[in-house]
N, C-alpha and C positions, 0 to 999 in steps of 0.2 A: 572395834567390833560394833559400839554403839553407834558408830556412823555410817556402816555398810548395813543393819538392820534399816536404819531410819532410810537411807538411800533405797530399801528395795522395797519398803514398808512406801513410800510416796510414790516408785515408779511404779509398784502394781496398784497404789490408787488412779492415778492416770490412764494406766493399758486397761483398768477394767473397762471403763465405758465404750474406751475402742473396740474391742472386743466382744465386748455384751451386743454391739450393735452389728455387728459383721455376722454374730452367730443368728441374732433375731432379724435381722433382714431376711439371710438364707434359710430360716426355717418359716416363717409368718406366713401364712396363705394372706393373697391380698383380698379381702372383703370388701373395696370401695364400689365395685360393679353391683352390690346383694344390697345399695343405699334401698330406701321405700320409691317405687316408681309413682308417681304423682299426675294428675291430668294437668295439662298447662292450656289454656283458656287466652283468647285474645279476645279484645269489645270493637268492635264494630258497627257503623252504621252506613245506611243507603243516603245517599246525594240525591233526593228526587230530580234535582234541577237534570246535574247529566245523568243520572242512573249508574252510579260507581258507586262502589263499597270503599268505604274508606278509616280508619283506623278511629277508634269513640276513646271518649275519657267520663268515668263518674267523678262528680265534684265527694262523693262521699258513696262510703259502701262498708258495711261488715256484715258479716258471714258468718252463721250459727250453725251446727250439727242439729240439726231436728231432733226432739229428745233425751237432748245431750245438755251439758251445762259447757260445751266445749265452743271455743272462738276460735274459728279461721283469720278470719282477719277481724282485727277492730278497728273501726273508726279510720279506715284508708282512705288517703285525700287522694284526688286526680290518677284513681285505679286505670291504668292502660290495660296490664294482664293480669291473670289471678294463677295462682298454683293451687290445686285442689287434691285433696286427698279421696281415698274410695276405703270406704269400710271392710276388713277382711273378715270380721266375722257375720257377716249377712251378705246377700244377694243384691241390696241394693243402697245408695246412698242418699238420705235426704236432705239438702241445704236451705239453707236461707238466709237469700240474698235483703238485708234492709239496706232502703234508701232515706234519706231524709222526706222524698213524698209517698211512701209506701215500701211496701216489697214483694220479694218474688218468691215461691220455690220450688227448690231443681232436684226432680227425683231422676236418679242416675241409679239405673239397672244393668247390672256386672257380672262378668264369670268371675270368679276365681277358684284361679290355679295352683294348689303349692308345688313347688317343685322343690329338688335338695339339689344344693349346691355342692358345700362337702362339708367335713366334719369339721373345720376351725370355722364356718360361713354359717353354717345350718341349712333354715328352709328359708324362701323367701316364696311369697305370692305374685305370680303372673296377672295382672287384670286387663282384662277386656270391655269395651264399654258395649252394651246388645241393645240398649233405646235412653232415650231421653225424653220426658217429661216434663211442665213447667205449667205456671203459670202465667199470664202475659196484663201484669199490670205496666212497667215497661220496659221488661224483656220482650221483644218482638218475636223473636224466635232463635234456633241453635243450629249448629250445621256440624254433624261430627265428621272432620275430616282428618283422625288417625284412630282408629278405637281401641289398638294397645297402648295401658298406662307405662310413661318411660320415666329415666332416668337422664332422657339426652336435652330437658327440654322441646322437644318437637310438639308442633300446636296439636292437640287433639282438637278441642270443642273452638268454636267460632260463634262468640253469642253477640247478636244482633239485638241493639237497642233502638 
């Protein structure tokens, strides 16, 4: 008798986990689509020689919330692209860009959207980018070319040094 408990006392420790997982897969809403959609940013510069645009790198770059005690990025060596967040509770986002000879900053004015997903997801915010702003100590200038913030990586902002 001792031996057919212990025998089904160790096979339902085993089948639980099978089990647990079969039942939480088929019930789980999958939430990985509701991630925070982010702006993704490439650096760029102009060729004078032939007049192409061609891909930049900062030797050094970090990245503050205006007003914030928050770091996007710190201390990033040989930045290609940046991933940017956008404020959901305000209209607009203010960064700033240091370099090791100065810096820049980048007011980025936004919709948001919440929308609801569904009850195991919640809300998530849709954002949109409506202008950008800067200063050009040397940031040359931006080019937005997607204005909804995604989840796919797709370039929004194109900043030209």
């Amino acid at each position: 008798m001792k031996k057919n408990l212990t025998r089904l006392f160790i096979l339902g420790i085993l089948a639980c986990p099978i089990i647990g997982m079969a039942v939480a897969c088929s019930e789980e809403e999958d939430c990985s689509m509701t991630t925070r959609a982010m702006l993704y940013c490439n650096l760029y510069t102009i060729d004078e020689e032939s007049n192409t645009v061609k891909k930049d790198t900062l030797k050094s770059l970090t990245i503050t919330a205006w007003g914030t005690d928050s770091v996007i990025l710190n201390r990033g060596s040989n930045v290609k692209d940046l991933t940017l967040p956008l404020r959901y509770t305000a209209d607009s986002t203010v960064l700033v860009f240091h370099y090791d000879e100065g810096r820049d900053t980048l007011i980025i004015r936004q919709t948001n959207t919440p929308y609801f997903v569904s009850m195991d997801c919640g809300y998530q915010m849709q954002q949109e980018v409506r202008s950008v702003s800067y200063t050009r100590h040397l940031l040359d200038s931006i080019y937005i070319s997607e204005a909804e913030a995604n989840i796919y990586g797709t370039e929004n902002l194109k900043l030209f040094y």
